[in-house]
DSSP file (Angstrom, degrees, kcal/mol; ACC not computed):
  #  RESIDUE AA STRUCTURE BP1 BP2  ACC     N-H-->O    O-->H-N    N-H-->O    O-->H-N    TCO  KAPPA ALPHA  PHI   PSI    X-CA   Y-CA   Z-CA
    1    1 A X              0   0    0      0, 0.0    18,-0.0     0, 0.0     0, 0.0   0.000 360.0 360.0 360.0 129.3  104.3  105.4  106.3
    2    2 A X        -     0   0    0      4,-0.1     6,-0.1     7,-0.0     3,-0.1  -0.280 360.0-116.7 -54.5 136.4  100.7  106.9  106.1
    3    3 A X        -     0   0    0      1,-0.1     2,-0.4     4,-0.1     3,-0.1   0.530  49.2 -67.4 -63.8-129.0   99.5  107.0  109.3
    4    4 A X  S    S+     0   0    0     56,-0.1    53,-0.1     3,-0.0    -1,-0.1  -0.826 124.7  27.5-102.5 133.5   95.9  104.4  110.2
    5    5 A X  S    S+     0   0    0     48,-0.6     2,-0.2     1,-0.4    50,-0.2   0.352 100.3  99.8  81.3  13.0   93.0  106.2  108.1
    6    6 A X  S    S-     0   0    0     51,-0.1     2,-0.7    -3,-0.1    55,-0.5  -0.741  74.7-118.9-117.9 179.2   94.9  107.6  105.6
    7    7 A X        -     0   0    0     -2,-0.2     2,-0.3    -3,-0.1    55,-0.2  -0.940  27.9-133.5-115.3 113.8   95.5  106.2  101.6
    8    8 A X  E     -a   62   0A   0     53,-1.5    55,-2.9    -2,-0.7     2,-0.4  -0.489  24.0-160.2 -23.7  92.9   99.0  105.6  101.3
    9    9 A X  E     -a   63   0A   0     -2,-0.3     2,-0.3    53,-0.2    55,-0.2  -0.919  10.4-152.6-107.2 133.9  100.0  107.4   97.5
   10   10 A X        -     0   0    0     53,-2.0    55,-0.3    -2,-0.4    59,-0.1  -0.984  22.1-176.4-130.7 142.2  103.0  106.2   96.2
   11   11 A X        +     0   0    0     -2,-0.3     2,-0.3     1,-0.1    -1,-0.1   0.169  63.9  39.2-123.8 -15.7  105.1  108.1   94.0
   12   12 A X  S >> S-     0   0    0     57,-0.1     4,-1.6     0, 0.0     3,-0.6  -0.934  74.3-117.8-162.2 109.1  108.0  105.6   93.0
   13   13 A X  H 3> S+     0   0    0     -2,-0.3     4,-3.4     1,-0.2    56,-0.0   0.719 117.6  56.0 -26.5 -34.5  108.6  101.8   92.1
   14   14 A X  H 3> S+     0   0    0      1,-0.2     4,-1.6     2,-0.2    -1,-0.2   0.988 111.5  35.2 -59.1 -68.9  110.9  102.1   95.6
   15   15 A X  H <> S+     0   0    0     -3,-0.6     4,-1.3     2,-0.2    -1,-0.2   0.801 117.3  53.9 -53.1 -37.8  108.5  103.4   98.0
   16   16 A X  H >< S+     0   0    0     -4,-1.6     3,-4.0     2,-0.2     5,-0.3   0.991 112.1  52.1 -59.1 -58.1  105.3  101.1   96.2
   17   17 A X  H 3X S+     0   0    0     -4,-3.4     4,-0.8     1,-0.3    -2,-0.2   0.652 112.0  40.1 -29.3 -69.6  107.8   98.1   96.7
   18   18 A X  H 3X S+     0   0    0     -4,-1.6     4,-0.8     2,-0.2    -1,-0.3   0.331 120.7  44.9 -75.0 -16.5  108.5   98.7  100.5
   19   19 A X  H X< S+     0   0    0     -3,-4.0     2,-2.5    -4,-1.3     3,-1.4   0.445 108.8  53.9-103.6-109.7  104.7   99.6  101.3
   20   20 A X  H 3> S+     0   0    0      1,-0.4     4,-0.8     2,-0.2    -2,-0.2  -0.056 106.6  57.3  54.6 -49.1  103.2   96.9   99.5
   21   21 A X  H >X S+     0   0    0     -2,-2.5     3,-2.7    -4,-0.8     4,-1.5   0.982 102.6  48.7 -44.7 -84.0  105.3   94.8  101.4
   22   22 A X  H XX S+     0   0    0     -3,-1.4     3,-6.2    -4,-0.8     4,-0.7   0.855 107.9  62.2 -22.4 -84.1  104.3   95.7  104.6
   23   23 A X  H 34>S+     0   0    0      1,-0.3     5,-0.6     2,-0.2    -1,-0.2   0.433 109.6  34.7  29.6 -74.8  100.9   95.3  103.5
   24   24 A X  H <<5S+     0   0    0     -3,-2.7    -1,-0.3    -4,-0.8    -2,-0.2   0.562 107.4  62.6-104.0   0.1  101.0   92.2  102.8
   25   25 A X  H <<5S+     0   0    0     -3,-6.2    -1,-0.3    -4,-1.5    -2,-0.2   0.395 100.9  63.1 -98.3   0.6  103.4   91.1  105.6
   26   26 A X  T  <5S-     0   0    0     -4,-0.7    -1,-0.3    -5,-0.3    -2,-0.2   0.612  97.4-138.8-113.3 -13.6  100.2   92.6  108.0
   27   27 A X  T   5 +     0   0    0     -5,-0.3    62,-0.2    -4,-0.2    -3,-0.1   0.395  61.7 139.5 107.0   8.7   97.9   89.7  106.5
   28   28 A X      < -     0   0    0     -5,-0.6    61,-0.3    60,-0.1     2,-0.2   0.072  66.7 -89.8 -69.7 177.3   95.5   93.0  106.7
   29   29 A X        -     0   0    0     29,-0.4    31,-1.7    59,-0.1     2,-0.3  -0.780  44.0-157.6 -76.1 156.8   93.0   93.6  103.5
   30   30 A X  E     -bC  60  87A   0     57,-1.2    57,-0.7    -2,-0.2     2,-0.4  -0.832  14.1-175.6-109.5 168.3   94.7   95.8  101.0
   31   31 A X  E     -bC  61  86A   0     29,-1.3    31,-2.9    -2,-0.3     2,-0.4  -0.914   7.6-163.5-173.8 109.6   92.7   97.7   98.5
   32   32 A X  E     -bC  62  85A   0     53,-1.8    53,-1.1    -2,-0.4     2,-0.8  -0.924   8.5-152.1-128.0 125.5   94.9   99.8   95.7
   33   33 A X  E     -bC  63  84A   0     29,-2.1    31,-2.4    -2,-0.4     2,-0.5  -0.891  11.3-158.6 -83.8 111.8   92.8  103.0   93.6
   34   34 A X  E     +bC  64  83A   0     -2,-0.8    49,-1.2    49,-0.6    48,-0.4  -0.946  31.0 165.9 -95.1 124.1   94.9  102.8   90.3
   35   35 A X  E     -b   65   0A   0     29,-1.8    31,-4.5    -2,-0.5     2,-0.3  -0.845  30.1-158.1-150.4 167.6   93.8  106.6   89.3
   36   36 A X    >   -     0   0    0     -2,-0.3     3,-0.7     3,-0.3     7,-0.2  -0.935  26.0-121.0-152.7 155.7   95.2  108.9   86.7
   37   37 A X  T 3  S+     0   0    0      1,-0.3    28,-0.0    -2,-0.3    -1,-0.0   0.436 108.6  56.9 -90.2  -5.8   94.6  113.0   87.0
   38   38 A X  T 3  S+     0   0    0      1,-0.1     2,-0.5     2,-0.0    -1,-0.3   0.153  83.1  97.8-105.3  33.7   92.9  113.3   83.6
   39   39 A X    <>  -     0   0    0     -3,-0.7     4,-1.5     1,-0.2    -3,-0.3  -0.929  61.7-155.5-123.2 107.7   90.1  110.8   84.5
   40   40 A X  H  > S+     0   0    0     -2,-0.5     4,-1.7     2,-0.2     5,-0.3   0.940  95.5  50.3 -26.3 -67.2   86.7  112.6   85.7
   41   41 A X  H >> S+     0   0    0      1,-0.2     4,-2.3     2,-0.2     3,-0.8   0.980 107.7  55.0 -51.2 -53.4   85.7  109.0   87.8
   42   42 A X  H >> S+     0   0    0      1,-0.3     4,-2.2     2,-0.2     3,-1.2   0.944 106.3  45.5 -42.0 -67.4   88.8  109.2   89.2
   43   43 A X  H >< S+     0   0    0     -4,-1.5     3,-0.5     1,-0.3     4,-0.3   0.823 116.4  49.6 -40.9 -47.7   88.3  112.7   90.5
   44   44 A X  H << S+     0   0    0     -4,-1.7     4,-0.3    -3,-0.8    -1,-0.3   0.617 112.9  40.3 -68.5 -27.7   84.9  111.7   91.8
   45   45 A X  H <X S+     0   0    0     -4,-2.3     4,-2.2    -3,-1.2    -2,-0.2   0.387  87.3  96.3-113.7   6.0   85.6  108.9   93.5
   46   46 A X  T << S+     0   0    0     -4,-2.2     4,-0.5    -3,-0.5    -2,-0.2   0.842  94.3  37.3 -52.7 -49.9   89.0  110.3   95.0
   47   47 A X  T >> S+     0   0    0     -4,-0.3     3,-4.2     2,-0.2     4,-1.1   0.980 104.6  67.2 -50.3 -62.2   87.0  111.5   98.6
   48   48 A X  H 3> S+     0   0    0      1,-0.5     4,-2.1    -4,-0.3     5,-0.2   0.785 103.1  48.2 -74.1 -47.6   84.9  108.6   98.7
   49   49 A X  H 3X S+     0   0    0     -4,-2.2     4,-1.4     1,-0.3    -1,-0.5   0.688 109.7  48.0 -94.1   8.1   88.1  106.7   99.3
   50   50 A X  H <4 S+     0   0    0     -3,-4.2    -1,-0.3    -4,-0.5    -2,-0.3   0.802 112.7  55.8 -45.8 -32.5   89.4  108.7  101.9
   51   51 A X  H >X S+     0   0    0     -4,-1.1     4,-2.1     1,-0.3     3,-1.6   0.869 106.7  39.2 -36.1 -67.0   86.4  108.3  102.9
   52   52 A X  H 3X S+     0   0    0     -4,-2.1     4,-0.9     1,-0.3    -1,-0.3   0.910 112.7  60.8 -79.1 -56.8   86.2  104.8  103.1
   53   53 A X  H 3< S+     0   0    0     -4,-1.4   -48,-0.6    -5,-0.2    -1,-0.3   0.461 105.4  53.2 -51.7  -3.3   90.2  104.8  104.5
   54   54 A X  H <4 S+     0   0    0     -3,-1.6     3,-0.3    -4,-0.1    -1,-0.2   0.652 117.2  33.0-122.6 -59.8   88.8  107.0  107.7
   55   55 A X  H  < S+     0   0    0     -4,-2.1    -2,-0.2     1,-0.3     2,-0.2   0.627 115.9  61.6 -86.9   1.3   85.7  104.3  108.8
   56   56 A X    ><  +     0   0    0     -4,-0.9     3,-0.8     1,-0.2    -1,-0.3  -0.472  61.5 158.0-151.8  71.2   87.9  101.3  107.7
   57   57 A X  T 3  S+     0   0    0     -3,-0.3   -52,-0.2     1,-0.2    -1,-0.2   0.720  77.2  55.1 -53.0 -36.4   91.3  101.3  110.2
   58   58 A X  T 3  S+     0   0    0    -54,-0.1   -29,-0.4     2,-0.1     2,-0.2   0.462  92.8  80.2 -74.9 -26.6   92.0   97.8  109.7
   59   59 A X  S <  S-     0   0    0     -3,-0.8     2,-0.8   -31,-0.2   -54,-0.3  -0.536  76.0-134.9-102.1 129.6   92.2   98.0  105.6
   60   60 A X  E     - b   0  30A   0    -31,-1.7   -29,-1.3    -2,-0.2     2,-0.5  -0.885  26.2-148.0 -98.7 113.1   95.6   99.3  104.1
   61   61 A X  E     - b   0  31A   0     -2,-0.8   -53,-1.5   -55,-0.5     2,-0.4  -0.744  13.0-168.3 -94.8 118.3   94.8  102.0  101.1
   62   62 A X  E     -ab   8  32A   0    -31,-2.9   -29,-2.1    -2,-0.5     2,-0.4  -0.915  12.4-171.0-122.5 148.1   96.7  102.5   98.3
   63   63 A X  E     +ab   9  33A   0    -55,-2.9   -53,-2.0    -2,-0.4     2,-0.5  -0.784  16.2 176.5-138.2 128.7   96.4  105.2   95.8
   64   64 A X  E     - b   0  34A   0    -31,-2.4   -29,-1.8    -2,-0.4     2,-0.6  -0.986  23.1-144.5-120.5 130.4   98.7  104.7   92.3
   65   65 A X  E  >  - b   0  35A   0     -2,-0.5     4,-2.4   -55,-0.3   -29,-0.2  -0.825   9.3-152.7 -67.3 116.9   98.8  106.9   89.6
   66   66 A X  T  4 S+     0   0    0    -31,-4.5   -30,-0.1    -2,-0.6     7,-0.1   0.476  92.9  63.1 -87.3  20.4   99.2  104.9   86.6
   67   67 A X  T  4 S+     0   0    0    -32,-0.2     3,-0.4     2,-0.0    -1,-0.2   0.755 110.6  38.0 -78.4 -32.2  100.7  107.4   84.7
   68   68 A X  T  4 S+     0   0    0      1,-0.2     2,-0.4    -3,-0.2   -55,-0.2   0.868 128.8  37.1 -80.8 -26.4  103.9  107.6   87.3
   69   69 A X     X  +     0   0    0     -4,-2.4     4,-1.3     1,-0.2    -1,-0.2  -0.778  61.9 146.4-108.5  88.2  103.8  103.6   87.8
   70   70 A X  H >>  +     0   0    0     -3,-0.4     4,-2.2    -2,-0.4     3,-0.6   0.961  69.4  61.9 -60.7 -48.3  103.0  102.4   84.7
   71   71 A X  H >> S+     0   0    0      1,-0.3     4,-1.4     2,-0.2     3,-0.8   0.876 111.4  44.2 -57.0 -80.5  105.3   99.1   85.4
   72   72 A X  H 3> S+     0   0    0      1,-0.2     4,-0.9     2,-0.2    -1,-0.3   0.493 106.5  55.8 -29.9 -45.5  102.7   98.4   88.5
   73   73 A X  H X<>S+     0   0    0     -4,-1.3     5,-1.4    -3,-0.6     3,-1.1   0.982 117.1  45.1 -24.1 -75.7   99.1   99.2   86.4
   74   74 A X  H X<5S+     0   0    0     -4,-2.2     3,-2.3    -3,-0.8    -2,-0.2   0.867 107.2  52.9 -48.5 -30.3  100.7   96.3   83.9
   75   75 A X  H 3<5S+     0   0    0     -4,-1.4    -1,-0.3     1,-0.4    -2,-0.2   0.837 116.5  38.0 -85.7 -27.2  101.6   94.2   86.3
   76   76 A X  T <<5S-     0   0    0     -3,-1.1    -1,-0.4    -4,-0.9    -2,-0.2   0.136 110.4-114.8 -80.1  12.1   98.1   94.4   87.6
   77   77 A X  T < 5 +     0   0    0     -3,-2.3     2,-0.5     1,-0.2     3,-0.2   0.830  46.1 178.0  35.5  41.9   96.1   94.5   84.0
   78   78 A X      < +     0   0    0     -5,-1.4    -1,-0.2     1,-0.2     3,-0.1  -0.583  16.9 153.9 -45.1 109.6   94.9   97.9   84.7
   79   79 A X        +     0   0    0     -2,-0.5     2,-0.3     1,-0.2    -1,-0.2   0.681  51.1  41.8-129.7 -40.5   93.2   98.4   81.9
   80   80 A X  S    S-     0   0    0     -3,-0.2     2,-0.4     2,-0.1    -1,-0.2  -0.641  84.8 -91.8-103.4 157.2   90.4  101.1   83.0
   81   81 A X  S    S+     0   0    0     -2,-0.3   -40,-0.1     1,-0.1     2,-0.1  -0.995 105.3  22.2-125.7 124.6   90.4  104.2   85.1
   82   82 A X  S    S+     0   0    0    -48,-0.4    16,-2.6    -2,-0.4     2,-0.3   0.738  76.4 178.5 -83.9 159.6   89.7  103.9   88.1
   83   83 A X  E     -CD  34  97A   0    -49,-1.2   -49,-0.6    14,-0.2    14,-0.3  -0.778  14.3-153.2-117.8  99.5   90.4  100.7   88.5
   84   84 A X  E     -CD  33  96A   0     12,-2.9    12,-0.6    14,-0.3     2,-0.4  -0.407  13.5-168.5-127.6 128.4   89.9   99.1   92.4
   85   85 A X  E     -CD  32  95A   0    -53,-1.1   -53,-1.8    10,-0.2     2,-0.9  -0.982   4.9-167.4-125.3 134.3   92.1   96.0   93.5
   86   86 A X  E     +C   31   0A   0      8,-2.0     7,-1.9    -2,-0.4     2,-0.3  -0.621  14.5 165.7-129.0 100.2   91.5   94.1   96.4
   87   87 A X  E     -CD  30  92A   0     -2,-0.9   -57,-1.2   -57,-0.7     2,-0.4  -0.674  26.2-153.1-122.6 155.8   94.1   91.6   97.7
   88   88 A X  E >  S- D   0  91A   0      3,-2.5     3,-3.6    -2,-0.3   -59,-0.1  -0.780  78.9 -15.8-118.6 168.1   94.9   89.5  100.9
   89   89 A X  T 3  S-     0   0    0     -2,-0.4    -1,-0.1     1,-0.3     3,-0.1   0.314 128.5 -40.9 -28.7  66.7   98.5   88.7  101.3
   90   90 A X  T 3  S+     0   0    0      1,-0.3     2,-0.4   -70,-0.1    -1,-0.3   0.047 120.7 104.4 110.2 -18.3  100.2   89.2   98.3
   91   91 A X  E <   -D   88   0A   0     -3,-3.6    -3,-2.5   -67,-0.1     2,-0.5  -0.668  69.7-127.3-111.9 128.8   97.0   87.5   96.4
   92   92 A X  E     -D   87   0A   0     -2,-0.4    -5,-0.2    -5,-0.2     3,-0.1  -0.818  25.2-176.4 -94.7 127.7   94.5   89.6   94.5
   93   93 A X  E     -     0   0A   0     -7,-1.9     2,-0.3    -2,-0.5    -6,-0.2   0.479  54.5 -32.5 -72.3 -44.5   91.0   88.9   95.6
   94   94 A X  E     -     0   0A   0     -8,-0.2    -8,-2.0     2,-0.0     2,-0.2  -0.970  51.2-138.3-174.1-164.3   88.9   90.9   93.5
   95   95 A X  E     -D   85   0A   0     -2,-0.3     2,-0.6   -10,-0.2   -10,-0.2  -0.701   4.2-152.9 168.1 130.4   88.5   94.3   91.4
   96   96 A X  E     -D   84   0A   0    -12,-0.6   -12,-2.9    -2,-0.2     2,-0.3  -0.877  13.8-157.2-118.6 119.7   86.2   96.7   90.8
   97   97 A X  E     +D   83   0A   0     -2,-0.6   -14,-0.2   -14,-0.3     2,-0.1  -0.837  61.2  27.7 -96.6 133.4   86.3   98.8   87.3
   98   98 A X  S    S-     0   0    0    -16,-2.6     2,-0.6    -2,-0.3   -16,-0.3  -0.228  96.5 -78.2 109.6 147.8   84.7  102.0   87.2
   99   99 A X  S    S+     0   0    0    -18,-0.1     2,-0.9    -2,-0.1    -1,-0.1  -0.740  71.2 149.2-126.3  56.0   83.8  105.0   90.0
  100  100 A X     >  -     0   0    0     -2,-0.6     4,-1.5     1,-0.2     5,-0.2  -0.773  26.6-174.2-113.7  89.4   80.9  102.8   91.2
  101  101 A X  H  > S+     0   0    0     -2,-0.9     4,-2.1     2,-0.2     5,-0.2   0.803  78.2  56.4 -52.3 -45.5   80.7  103.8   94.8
  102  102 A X  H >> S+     0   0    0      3,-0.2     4,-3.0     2,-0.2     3,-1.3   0.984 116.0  38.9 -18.1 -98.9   78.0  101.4   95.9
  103  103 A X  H >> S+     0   0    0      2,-0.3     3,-2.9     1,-0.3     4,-0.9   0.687 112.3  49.3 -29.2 -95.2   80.2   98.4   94.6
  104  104 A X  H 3X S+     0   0    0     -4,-1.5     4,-1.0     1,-0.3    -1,-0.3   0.589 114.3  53.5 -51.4 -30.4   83.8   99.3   95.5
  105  105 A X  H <X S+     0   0    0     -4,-2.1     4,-2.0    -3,-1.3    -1,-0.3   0.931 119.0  39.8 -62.0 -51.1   81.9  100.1   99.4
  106  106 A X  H <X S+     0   0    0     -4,-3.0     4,-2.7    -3,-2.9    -1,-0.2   0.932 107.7  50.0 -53.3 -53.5   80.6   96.6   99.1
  107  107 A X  H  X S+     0   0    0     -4,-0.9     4,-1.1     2,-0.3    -1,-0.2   0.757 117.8  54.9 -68.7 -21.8   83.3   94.3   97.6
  108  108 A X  H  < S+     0   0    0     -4,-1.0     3,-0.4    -5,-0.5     4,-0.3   0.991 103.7  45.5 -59.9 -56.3   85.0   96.2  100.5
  109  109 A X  H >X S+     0   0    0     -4,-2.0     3,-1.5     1,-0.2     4,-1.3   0.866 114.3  56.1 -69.6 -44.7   82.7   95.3  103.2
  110  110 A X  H 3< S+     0   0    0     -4,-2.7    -1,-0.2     1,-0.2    -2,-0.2   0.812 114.3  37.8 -49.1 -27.6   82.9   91.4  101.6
  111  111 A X  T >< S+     0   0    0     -4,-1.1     3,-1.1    -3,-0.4    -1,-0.2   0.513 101.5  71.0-110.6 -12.5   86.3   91.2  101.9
  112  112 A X  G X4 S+     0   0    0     -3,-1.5     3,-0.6     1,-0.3    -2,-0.2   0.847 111.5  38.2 -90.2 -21.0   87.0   93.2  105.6
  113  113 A X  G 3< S+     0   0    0     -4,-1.3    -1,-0.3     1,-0.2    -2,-0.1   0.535 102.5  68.9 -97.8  22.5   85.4   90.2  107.4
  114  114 A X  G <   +     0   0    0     -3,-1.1     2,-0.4     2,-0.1    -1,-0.2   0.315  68.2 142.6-119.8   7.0   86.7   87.5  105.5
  115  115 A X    <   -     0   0    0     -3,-0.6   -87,-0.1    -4,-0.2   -86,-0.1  -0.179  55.6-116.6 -62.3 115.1   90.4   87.9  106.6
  116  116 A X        -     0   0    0     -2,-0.4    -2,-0.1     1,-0.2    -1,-0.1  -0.167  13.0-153.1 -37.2 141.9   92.2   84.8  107.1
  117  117 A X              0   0    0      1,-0.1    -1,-0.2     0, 0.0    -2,-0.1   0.346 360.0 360.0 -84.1 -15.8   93.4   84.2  110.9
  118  118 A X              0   0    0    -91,-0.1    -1,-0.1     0, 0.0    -2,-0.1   0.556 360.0 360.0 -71.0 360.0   96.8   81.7  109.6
């Protein structure tokens, strides 16, 4: 397990399965970069969400390549690169298309105070 302030890349159905889990089992925000290595946004907006994984301990970051998990991209309608998903316990919340730093920093900030207590 990535340690607090790092983005969690996972490499294998197995490993997504078993963090994902956690995740969601930590009622915390989760927030997944569906990225691919031939995509210029991707590449650009790759710091920004370390970035963003450094200043925001509380938030689980997860980094997919959708070329090595495709099944997981579908399963989500990944349809664009990058794509940003933002879900609370098991439940997708929102989603930002597009290497638009402003936005994904926002929809972030909507979502880190809005966490259910139940």
């Amino acid at each position: 397990m990535a340690g607090e302030g790092e983005v969690i890349a996972c490499h294998t159905l197995e490993v997504w399965n078993e963090k994902i889990k956690a995740a969601n089992e930590s009622k915390k925000l989760v927030v997944i970069d569906f990225t691919a290595t031939w995509c210029p946004p991707c590449r650009f907006i790759a710091p920004v969400f370390v970035e963003m994984a450094k200043n925001n301990l509380d938030v689980v970051f997860f980094k997919i390549d959708v070329d090595e998990l495709q099944s997981v991209a579908e399963e989500f309608k990944v349809e664009a690169m990058p794509t940003f998903v933002y879900m609370k316990e098991g439940k997708i919340v929102d989603r930002v298309v597009g290497g638009r730093k402003d936005l994904i920093q926002e929809t972030l900030m909507k979502h880190v105070g809005s966490v259910s207590s139940a």
